[in-house]
N, C-alpha and C positions, 0 to 999 in steps of 0.2 A: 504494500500500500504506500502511494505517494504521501513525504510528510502531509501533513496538515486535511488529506481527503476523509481523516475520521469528523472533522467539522464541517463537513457539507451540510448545506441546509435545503428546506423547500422555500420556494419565496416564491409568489406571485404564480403559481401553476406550475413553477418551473421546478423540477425534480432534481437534484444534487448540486446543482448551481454553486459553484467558488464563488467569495466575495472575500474585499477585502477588509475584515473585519479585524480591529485591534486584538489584537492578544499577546501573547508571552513572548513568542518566537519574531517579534519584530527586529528584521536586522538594517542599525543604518550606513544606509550604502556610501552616503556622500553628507559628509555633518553640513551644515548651516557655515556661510564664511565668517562669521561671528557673531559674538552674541544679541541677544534684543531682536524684536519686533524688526521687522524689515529685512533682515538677513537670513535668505529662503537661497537652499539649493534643492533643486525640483523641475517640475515642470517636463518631464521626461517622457521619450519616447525609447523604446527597445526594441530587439527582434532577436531571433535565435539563429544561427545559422553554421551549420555545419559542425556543431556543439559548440560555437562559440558566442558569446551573449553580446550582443552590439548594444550599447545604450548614448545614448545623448541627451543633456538636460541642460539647462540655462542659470546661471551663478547672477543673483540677486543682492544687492544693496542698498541699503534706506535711502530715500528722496536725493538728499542730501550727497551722500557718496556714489550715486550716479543708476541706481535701479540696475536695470539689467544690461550687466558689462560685457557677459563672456557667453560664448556656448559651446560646451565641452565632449567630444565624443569621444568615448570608453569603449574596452576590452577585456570579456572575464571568464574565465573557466566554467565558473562556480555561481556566475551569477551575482554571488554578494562582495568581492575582491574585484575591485577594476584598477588597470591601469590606462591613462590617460593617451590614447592616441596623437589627438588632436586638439586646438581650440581655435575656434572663429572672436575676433575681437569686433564690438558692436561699429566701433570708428569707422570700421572697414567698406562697411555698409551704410554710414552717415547715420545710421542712425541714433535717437537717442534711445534706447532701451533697445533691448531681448526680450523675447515672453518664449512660448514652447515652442521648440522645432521639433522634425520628426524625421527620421532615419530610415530610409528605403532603398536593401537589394535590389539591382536592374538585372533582367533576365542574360544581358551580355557580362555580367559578371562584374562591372562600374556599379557606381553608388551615389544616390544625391541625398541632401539635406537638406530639408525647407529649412526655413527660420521667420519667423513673427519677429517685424520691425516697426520700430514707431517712427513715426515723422517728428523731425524735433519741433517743438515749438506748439503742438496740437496734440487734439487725442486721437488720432486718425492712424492705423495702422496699415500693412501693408505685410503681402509676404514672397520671400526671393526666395531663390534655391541655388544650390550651388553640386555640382553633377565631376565627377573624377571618376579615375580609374580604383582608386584604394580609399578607405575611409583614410589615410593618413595623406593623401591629396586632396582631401575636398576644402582646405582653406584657400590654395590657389587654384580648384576647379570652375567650370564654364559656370558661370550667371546667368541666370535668368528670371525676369520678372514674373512672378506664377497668378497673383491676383492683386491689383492693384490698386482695390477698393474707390473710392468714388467720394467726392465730398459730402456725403449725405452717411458712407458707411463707412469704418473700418474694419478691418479683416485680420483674424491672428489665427494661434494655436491650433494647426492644420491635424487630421484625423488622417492618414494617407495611406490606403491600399491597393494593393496590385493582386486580381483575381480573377481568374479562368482570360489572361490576356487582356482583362479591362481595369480600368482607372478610376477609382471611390474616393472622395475628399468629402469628409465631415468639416464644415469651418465655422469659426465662431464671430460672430458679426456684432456690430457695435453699433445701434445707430446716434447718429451726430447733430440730430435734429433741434436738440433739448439741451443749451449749455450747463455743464454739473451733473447731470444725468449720462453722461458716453458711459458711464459703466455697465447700463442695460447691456442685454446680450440672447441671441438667440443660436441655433444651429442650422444652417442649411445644405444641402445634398449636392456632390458638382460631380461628374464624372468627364474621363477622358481619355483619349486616344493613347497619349505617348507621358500622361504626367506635369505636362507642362501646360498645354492648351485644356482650357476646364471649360465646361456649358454647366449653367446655374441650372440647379433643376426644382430651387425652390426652397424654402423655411420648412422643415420636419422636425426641429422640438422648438418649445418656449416653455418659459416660465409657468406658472397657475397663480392665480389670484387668490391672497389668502392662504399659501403653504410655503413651505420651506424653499422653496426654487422661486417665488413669486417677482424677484427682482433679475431672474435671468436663468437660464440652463446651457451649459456646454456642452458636447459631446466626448471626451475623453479615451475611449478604446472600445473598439468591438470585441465583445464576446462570443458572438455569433451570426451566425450570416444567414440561417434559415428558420426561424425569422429572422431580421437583424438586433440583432440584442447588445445593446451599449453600456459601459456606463458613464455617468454625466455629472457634472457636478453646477452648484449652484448655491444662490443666497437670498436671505428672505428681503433684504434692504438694500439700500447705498452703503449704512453704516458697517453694512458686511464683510464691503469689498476687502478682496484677497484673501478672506476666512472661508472660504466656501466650503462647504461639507459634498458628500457624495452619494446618488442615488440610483438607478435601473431603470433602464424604460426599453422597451421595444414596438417591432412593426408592426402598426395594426392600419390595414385602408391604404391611406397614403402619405402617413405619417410615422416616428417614433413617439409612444404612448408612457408615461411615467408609470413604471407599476408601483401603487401605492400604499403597499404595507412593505417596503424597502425601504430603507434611507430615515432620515440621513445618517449615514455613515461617516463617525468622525471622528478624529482625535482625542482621548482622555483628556489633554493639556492645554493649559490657557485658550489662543480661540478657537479652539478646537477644526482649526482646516484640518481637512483630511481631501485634498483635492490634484487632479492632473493625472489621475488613477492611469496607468498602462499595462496592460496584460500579455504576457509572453505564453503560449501553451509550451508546455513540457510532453517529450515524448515518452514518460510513463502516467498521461492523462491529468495530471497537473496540472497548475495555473500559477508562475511565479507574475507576481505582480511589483510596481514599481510604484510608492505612490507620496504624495509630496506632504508633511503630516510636521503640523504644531507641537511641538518640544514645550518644557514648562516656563522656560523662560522670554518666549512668543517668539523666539528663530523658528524655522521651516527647518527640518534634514530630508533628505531625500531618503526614504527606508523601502525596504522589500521585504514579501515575504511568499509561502506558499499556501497554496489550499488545493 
């Protein structure tokens, strides 16, 4: 039995479903860059490949010391020991902040990495990708502009899969309408040909009125693809922002549905985020997860675990 599969639960119809739910065994992969509120390392995406654990996650510092400076792609046996590949510095790309990028095998054997960038001076994001032969190429690989959001929206924290030869982006939208308010957030659906060129195919989750997600929902990782089954995170206010906790929703019609005796899933510790959830299957039917989670002292570490 894989660690952690004696904690399987039912949830929402779904029959042994992994989640990533606090307990004992939480290891952390990448500490917080220092202490206090604001200094979060997270935001992470992974893959497994060839038994080797690809992760990349974005290094976070308060207002003040410059938000999201770095974004770092890792290499690990074990999954919970990386060592540090690569790092893209934010300058590079003008921009002023990092938020989550995401790490994606190319069927030729190359590799790109989106990245969520903000436009200095606005709340308005954007996201580039950068494509090489080796993960340890991709800070001088080809660039390319992947969505480049629109003065009405910004664009971040890309969802990015490659399946049966096709092209799935979950992304998280911001609208810009309501100054003080850019922190709203929805998820909408894009798919494409080659990864780069996307067709919008429309808003599939938001927030509820009156619940815990009520101020925005993300998409965060798939867990399944028939139906498509996510998890997502999200906050009930503005005063939430960046504490967001984490909850389940799948395909129902023509959308992702919240299932609603799940969630929120979240931190024991001060504000209890538990969010940017990413999930790696394991080839003994496992689920190692990667997920971005409140320490006591309101740093962020990046921690993993299994179920």
């Amino acid at each position: 039995m894989a660690p952690g599969r004696d904690r399987l639960t039912t949830v929402g119809g779904v029959t042994g479903l992994p989640l990533p739910t606090w307990a004992d065994d939480v290891a952390v992969v990448v500490a917080a860059p220092g202490p206090g509120p604001g200094h979060w390392s997270g935001a992470a995406s992974a893959v497994l490949v060839d038994g080797t654990f690809w992760l990349t996650y974005r290094v976070r510092r308060p207002l003040a010391a410059g938000r999201g400076v770095t974004v770092v792609v890792a290499r690990s046996a074990d999954g919970v020991g990386f060592d540090t590949v690569c790092e893209v510095p934010r300058d590079a790309f003008g921009a002023e902040s990092f938020e989550r990028p995401a790490l994606v095998p190319l069927p030729d054997g190359a590799w790109r990495l989106y990245l969520s960038c903000a436009t200095p001076g606005s709340k308005h994001w954007w996201v580039d990708s950068l494509t090489a032969a080796t993960p340890a190429g991709l800070p001088a690989g080809e660039r390319a502009t992947v969505h480049a959001g629109d003065a009405h929206t910004g664009v971040k924290d890309p969802v990015v899969q490659r399946r049966d030869g096709r092209w799935e982006m979950l992304l998280c939208c911001h609208p810009l309408d309501e100054p003080d308010a850019e922190d709203r957030m929805t998820t909408r659906r894009l798919t494409s040909d080659d990864g780069l060129a996307w067709v919008d195919r429309g808003e599939v989750l938001a927030g509820r009125p009156g619940e815990w997600d009520a101020r925005g929902a993300r998409a965060t990782t798939v867990l399944a693809t028939d139906p498509l089954t996510v998890l997502y995170d999200g906050r009930p206010d503005a005063a939430s922002n960046w504490h967001e906790t984490t909850g389940l929703a799948r395909w129902r019609g023509d959308r992702l549905v919240p299932v609603g005796d799940v969630g929120p899933l979240r931190s024991p510790c001060s504000d209890g985020a538990l969010r940017y959830a990413a999930a790696v299957p394991l080839p003994d039917g496992g689920t190692r997860y990667y997920v971005e989670a409140a320490r006591p002292d309101g740093a962020h570490d990046l921690v993993s675990m299994v179920r």
